[in-house]
FIMIVO-661575 format. One record per residue (C-alpha): residue number from 1; x, y, z. Coordinates in Angstrom, 2 decimals. Each point is the difference from the previous one (the first is absolute). Last residue first. Layout:
FIMIVO-661575
+-----+---------+---------+---------+
! pos !       x !       y !       z !
+-----+---------+---------+---------+
! NUM !       X !       Y !       Z !
...
+-----+---------+---------+---------+
end
This chain:
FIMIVO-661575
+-----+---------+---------+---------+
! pos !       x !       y !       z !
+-----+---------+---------+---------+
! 346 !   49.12 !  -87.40 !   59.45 !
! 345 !   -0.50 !    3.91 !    0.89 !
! 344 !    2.19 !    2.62 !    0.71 !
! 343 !   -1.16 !    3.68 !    0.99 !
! 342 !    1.78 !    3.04 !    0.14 !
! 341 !   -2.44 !    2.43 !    1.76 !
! 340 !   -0.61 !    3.88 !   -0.87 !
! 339 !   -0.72 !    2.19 !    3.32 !
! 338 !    3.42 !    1.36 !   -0.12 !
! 337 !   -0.71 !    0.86 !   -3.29 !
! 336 !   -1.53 !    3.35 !    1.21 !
! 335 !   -2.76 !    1.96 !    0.01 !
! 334 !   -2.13 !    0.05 !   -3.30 !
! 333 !    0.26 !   -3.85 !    0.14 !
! 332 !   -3.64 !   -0.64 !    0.27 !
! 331 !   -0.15 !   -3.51 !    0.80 !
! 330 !    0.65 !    0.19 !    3.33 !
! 329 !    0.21 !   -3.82 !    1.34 !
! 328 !    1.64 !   -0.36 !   -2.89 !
! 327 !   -0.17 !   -3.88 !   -1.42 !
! 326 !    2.14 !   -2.63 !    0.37 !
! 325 !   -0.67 !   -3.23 !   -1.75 !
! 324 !   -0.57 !   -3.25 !    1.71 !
! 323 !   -2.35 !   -1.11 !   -2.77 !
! 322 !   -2.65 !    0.09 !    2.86 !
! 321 !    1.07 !    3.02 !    0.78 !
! 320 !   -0.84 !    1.21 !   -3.49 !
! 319 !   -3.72 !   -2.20 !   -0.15 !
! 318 !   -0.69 !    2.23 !    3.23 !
! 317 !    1.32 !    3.35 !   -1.74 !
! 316 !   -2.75 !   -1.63 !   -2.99 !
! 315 !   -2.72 !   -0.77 !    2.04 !
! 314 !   -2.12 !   -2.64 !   -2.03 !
! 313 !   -3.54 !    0.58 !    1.00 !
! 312 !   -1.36 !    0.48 !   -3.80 !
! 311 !    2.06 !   -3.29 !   -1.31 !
! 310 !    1.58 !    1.11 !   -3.69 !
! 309 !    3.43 !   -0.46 !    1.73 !
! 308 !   -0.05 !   -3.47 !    1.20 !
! 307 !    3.27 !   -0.47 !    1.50 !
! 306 !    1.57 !   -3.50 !   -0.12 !
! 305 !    1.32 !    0.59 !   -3.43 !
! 304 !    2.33 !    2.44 !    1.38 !
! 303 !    2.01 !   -2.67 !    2.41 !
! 302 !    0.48 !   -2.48 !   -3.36 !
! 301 !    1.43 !    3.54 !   -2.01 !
! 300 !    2.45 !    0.17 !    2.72 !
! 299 !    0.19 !    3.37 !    2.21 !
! 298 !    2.13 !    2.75 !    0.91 !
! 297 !   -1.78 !    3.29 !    1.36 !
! 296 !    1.00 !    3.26 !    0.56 !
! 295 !   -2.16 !    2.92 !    0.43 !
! 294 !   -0.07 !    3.20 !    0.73 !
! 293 !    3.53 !    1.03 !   -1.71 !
! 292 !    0.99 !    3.62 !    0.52 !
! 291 !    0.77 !    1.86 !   -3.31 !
! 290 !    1.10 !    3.52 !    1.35 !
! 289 !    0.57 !    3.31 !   -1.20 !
! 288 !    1.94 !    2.13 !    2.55 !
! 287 !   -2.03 !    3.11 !    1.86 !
! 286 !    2.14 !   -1.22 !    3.17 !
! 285 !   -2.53 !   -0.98 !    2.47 !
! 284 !   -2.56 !   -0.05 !   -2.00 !
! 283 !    1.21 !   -2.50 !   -2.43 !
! 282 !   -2.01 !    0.50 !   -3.10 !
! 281 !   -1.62 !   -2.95 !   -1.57 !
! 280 !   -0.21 !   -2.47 !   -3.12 !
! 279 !   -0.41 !   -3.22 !    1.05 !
! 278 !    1.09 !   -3.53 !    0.29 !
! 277 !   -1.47 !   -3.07 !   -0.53 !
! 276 !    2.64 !   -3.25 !    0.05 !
! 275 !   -0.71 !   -3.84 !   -1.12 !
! 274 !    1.98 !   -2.45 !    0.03 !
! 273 !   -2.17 !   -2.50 !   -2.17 !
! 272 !    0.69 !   -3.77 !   -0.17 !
! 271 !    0.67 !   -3.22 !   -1.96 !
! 270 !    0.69 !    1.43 !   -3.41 !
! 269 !    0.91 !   -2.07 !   -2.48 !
! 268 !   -2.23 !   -3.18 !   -0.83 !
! 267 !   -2.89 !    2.32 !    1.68 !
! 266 !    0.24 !    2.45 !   -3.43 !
! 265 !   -0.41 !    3.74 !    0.78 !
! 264 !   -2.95 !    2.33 !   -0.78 !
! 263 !   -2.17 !   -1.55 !    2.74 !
! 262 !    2.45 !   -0.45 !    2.94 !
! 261 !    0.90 !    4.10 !   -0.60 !
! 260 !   -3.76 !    0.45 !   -0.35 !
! 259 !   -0.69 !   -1.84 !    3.23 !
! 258 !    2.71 !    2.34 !    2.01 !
! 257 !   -1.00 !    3.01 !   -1.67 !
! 256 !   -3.94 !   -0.67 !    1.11 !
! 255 !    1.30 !   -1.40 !    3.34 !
! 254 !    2.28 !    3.70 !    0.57 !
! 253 !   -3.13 !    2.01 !   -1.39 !
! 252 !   -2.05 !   -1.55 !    2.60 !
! 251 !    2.04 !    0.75 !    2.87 !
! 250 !    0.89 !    3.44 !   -0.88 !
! 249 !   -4.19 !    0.64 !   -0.48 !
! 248 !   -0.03 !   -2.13 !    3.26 !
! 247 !    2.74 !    2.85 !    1.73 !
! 246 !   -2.15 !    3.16 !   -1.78 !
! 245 !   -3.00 !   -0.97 !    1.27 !
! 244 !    1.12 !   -0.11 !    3.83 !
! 243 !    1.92 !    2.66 !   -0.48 !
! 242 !   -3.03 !    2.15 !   -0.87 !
! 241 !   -1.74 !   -1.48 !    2.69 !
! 240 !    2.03 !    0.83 !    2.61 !
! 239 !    0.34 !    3.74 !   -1.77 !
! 238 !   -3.86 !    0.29 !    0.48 !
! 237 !   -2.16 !    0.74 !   -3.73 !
! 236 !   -0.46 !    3.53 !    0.19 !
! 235 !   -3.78 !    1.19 !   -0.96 !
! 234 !    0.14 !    2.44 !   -2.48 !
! 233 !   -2.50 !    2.90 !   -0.11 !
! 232 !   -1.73 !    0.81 !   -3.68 !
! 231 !   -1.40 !    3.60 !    1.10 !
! 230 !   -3.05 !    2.28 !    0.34 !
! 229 !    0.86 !    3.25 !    1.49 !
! 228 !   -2.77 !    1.07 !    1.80 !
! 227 !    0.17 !   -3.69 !    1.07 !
! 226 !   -0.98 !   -2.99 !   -1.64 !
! 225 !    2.78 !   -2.57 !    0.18 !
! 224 !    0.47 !   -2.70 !   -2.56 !
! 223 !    1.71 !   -2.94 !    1.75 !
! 222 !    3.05 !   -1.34 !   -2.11 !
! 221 !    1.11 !   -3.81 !    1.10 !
! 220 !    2.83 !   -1.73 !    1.78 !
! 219 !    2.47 !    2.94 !   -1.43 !
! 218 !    3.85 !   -1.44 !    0.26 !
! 217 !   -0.33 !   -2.15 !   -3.19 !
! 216 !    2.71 !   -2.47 !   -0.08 !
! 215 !    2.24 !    1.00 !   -2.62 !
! 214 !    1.91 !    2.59 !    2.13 !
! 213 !    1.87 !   -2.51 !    2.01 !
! 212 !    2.43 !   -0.60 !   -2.58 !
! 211 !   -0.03 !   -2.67 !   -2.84 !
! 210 !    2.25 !   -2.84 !    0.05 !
! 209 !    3.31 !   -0.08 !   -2.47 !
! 208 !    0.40 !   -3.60 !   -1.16 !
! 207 !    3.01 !   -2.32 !    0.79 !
! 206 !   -0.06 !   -3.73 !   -1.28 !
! 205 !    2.91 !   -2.10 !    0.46 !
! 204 !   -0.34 !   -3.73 !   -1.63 !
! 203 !    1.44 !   -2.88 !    1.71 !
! 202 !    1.34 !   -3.14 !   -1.59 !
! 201 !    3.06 !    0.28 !    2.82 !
! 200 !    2.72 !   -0.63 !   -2.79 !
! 199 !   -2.15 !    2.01 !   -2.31 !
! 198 !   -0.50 !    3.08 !    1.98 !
! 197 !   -1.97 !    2.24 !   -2.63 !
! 196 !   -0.68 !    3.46 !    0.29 !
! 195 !   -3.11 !    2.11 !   -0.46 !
! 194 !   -1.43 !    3.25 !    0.39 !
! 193 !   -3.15 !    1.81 !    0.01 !
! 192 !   -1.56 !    3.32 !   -0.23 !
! 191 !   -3.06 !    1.24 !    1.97 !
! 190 !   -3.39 !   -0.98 !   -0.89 !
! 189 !   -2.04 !    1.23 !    2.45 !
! 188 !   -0.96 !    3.62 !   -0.98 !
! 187 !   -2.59 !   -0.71 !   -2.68 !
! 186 !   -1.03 !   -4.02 !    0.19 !
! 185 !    2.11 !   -2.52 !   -1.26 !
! 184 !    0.45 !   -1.33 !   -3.47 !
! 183 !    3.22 !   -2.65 !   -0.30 !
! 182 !    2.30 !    1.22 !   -2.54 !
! 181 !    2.84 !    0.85 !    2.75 !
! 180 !   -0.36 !   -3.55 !    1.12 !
! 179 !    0.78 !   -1.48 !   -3.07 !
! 178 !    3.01 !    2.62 !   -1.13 !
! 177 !    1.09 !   -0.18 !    3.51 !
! 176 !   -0.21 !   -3.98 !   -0.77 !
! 175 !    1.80 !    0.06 !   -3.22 !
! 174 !    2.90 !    2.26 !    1.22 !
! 173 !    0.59 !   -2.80 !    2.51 !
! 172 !   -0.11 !   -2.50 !   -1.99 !
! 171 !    2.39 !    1.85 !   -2.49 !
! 170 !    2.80 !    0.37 !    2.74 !
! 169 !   -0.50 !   -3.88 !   -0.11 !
! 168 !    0.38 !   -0.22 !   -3.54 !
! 167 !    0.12 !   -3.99 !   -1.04 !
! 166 !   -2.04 !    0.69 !   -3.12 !
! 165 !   -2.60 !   -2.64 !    1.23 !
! 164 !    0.06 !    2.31 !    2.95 !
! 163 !   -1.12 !    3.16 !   -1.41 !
! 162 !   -2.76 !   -2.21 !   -2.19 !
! 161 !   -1.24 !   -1.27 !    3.51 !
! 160 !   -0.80 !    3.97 !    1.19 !
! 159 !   -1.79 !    0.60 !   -3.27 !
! 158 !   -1.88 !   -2.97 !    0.36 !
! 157 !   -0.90 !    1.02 !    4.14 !
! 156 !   -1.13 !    3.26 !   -1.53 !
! 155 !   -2.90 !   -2.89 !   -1.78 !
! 154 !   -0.65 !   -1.55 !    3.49 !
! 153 !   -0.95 !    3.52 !    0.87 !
! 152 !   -3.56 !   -0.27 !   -1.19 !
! 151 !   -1.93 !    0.68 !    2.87 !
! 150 !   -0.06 !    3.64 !    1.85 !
! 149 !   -0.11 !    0.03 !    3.66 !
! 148 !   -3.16 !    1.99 !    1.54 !
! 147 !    0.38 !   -1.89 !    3.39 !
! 146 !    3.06 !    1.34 !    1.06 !
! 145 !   -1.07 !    4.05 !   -1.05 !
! 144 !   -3.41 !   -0.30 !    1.57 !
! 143 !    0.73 !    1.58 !    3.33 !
! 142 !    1.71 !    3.34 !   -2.40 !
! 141 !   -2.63 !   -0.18 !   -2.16 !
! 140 !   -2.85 !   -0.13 !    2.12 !
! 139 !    2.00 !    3.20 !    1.62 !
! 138 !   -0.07 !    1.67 !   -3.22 !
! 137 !   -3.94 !   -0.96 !   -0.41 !
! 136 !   -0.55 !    1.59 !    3.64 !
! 135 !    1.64 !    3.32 !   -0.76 !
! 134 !   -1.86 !    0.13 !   -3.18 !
! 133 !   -3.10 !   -0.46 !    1.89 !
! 132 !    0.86 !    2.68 !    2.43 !
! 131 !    0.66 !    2.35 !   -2.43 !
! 130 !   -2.72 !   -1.35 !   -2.04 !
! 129 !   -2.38 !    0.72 !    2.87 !
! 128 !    1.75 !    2.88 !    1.17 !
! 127 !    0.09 !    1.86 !   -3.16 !
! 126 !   -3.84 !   -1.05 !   -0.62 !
! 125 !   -1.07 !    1.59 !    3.44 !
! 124 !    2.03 !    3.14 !   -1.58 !
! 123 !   -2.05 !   -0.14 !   -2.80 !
! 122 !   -3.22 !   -0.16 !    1.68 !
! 121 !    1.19 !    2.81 !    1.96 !
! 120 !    1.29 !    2.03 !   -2.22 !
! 119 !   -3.33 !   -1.08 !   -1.96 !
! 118 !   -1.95 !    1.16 !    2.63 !
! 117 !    1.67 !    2.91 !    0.72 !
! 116 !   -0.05 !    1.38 !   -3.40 !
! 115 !   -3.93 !   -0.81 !    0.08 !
! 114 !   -0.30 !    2.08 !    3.01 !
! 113 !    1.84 !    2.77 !   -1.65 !
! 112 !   -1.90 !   -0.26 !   -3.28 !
! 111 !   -3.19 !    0.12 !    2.12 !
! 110 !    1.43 !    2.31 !    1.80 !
! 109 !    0.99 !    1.95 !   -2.94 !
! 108 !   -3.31 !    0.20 !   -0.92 !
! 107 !   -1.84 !    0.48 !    2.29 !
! 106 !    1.90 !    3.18 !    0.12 !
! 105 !   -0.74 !    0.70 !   -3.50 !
! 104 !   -3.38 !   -0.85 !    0.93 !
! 103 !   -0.17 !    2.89 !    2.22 !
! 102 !    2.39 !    2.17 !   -2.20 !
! 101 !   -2.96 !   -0.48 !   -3.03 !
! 100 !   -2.52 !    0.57 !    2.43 !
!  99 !    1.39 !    3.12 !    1.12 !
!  98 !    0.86 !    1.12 !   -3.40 !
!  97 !   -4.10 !   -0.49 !   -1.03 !
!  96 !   -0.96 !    1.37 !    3.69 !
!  95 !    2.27 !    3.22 !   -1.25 !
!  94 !   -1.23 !   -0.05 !   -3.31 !
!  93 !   -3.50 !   -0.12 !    1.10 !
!  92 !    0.33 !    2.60 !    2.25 !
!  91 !    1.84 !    2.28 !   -2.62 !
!  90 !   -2.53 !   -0.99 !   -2.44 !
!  89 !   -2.78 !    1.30 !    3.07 !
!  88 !    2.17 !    3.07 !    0.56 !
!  87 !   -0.44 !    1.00 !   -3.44 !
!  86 !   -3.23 !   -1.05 !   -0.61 !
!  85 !   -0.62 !    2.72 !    3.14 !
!  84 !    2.36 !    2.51 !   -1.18 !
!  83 !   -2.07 !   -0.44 !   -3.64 !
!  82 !   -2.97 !    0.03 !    1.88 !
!  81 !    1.07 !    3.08 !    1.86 !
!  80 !    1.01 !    1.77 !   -3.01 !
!  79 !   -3.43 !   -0.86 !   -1.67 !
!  78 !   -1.73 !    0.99 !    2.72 !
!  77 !    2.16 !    3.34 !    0.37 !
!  76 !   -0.92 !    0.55 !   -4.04 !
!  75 !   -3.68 !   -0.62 !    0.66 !
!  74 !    0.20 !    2.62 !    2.93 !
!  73 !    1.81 !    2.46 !   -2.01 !
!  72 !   -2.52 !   -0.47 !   -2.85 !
!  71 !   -2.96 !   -0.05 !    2.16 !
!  70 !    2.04 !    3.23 !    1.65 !
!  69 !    0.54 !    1.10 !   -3.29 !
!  68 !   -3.66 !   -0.27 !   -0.78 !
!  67 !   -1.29 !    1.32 !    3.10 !
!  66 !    2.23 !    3.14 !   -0.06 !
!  65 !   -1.60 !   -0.09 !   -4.24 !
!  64 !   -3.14 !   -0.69 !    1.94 !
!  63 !    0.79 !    2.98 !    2.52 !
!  62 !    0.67 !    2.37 !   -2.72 !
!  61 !   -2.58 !   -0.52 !   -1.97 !
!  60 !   -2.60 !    0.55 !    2.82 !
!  59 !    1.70 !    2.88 !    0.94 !
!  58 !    0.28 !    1.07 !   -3.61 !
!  57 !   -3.59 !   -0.66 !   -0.38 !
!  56 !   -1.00 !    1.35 !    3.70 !
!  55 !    1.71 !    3.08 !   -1.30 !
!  54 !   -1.25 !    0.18 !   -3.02 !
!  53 !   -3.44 !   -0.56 !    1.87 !
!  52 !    1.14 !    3.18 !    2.36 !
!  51 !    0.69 !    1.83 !   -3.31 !
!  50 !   -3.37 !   -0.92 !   -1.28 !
!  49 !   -1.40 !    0.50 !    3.46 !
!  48 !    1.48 !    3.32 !    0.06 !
!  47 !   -0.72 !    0.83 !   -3.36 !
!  46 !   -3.22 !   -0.67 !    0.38 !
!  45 !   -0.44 !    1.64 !    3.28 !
!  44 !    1.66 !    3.14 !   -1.82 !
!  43 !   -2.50 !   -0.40 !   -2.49 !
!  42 !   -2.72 !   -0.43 !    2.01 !
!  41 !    0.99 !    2.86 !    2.26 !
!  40 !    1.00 !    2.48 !   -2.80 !
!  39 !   -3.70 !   -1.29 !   -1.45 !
!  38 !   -1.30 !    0.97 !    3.70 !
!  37 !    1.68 !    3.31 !   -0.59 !
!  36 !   -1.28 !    0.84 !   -2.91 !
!  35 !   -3.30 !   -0.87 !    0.86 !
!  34 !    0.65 !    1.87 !    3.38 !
!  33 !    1.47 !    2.52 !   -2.54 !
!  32 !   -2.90 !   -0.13 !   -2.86 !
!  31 !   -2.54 !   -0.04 !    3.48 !
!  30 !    1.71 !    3.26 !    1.23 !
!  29 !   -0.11 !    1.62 !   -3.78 !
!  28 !   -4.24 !   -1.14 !   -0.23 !
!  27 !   -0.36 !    1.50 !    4.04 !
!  26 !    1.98 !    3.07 !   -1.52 !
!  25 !   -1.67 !   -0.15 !   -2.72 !
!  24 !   -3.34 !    0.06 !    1.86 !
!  23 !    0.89 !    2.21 !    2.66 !
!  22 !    1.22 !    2.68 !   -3.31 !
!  21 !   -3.31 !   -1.04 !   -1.85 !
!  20 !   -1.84 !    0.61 !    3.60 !
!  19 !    1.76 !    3.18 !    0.63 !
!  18 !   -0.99 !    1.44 !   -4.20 !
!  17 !   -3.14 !   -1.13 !    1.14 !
!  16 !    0.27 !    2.23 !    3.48 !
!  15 !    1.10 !    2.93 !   -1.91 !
!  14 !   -2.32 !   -0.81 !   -2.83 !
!  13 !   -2.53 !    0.38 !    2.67 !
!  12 !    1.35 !    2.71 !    1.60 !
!  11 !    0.62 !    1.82 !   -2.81 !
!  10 !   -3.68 !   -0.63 !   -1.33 !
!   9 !   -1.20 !    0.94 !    3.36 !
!   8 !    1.88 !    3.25 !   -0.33 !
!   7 !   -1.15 !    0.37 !   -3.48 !
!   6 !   -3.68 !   -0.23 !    1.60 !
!   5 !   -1.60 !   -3.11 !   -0.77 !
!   4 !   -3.66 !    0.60 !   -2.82 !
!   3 !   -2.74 !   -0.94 !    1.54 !
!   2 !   -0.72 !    3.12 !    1.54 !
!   1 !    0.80 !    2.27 !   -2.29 !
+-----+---------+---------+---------+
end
């Protein structure tokens, strides 16, 4: 009996075994729920790093598609400034290319303007030269008009001798206007002629119209003036002078008309020349056209031949007085006749 456990024992023993199982179990059940628990754990943790990877993912996404568009955005502002800044720069360029252009534009016209000047005033300087040259060729006329006698009027004188081998006196006169009229002279001096025949005094009477004052030149010369106004500036020839030309260009047309008149007439009838030149004017005194006679002169054909009228020194108003004609002492009758002279000569 010993050996063998009381039932009381055996309870208590399967009381305590059946505590042990339930300590166990419960131990085994606490474990399964820590176990549990730590796989909750893990798999939370998993899915919280998964989702917190997703996260970093999208984050990460998310800030290289920000980085992306701001690449982008930053490209596209680079290329927006470039294109401001090529812009600008072919705006530049433009401007320094128009800038140029209106530079040398300027240039340019003052160049052209320069150049303009300087043939104005080249051409001006030209003006005046042949101004004044022309001015001093007319006057070389004018002093040369004696000496620069044509030849050849021995064969007017045949048409002058046929008039009297018809016995037409009225004729011979016609005959020598018709001579003398033919007879060349230079522009403005060649005034008409007339003729009439004394035969009982064998004296032909020659009147020509003389020239007025204004065929002397009254400019001495033209000075080209360079001024902000460039200009061709006369230089007045002085009224003393002036008459002073005029009264030997009087002088010498009077001996030229006188020598043609011996010239174109036959010696065997005409002795001598009365000779008259009047002119053209306007009384201003009375507004009244006038024809004032400057100078009278008779003379014999022996008393011209005396005068050498190609010699350079002759002095034609001298050679006049010493024909004992009268001359003007103002030989510009624009005033009055009162200051015309009769004259008679032997």
């Amino acid at each position: 009996m010993a050996r063998r456990k009381s039932l009381a024992a055996q309870l208590l023993q399967a009381y305590r075994d059946s505590q042990k199982a339930k300590a166990a179990a419960a131990r085994r059940a606490e474990a399964e729920l820590a176990r549990q628990a730590r796989a909750a754990e893990r798999e939370a943790a998993e899915r919280a790093k998964q989702e917190a990877r997703r996260e970093r993912e999208q984050a990460q996404t998310w800030m290289r598609a920000r980085k992306e568009k701001q690449a982008q955005h930053s490209a596209e502002s680079r290329r927006a400034e470039q294109i401001v800044r090529d812009l600008e720069k072919r705006q530049a360029a433009r401007a320094r290319e128009l800038e140029q252009k209106r530079r040398a534009e300027v240039r340019e016209k003052a160049a052209a303007e320069r150049r303009a000047k300087q043939e104005s005033a080249e051409s001006l300087r030209r003006e005046s030269a042949g101004r004044t040259a022309e001015g001093e060729e007319r006057l070389e006329v004018l002093t040369a008009v004696l000496r620069a006698r044509p030849g050849g009027l021995h064969g007017l004188r045949l048409q002058v001798e046929q008039a009297l081998g018809e016995g037409d006196l009225e004729g011979l006169a016609v005959g020598v206007e018709k001579a003398l009229g033919s007879i060349g002279y230079p522009e403005g001096l060649g005034g008409a002629r007339r003729a009439a025949f004394a035969p009982e005094s064998r004296e032909l009477v020659v009147e020509i119209e003389l020239p007025v004052q204004a065929v002397v030149p009254p400019v001495t010369q033209y000075r080209f003036k360079a001024s902000a106004l460039p200009a061709v500036v006369p230089q007045p020839r002085k009224e003393n002078e002036c008459k002073a030309l005029y009264r030997d260009l009087v002088a010498r047309l009077a001996l030229r008309a006188i020598d043609e008149a011996f010239a174109v007439t036959p010696p065997s009838l005409v002795d001598g020349v009365a000779f008259n030149g009047k002119v053209r004017a306007k009384d201003r005194a009375t507004g009244r056209a006038i024809e004032p006679c400057l100078i009278s002169v008779r003379v014999s054909r022996e008393a011209f031949t005396e005068l050498v009228l190609d010699e350079p020194e002759l002095d034609p108003v001298a050679s006049l007085h010493h024909l004992n004609a009268i001359v003007s002492q103002h030989p510009t009758p624009m005033t009055s006749s009162r200051f015309l002279l009769s004259s008679r000569s032997t």
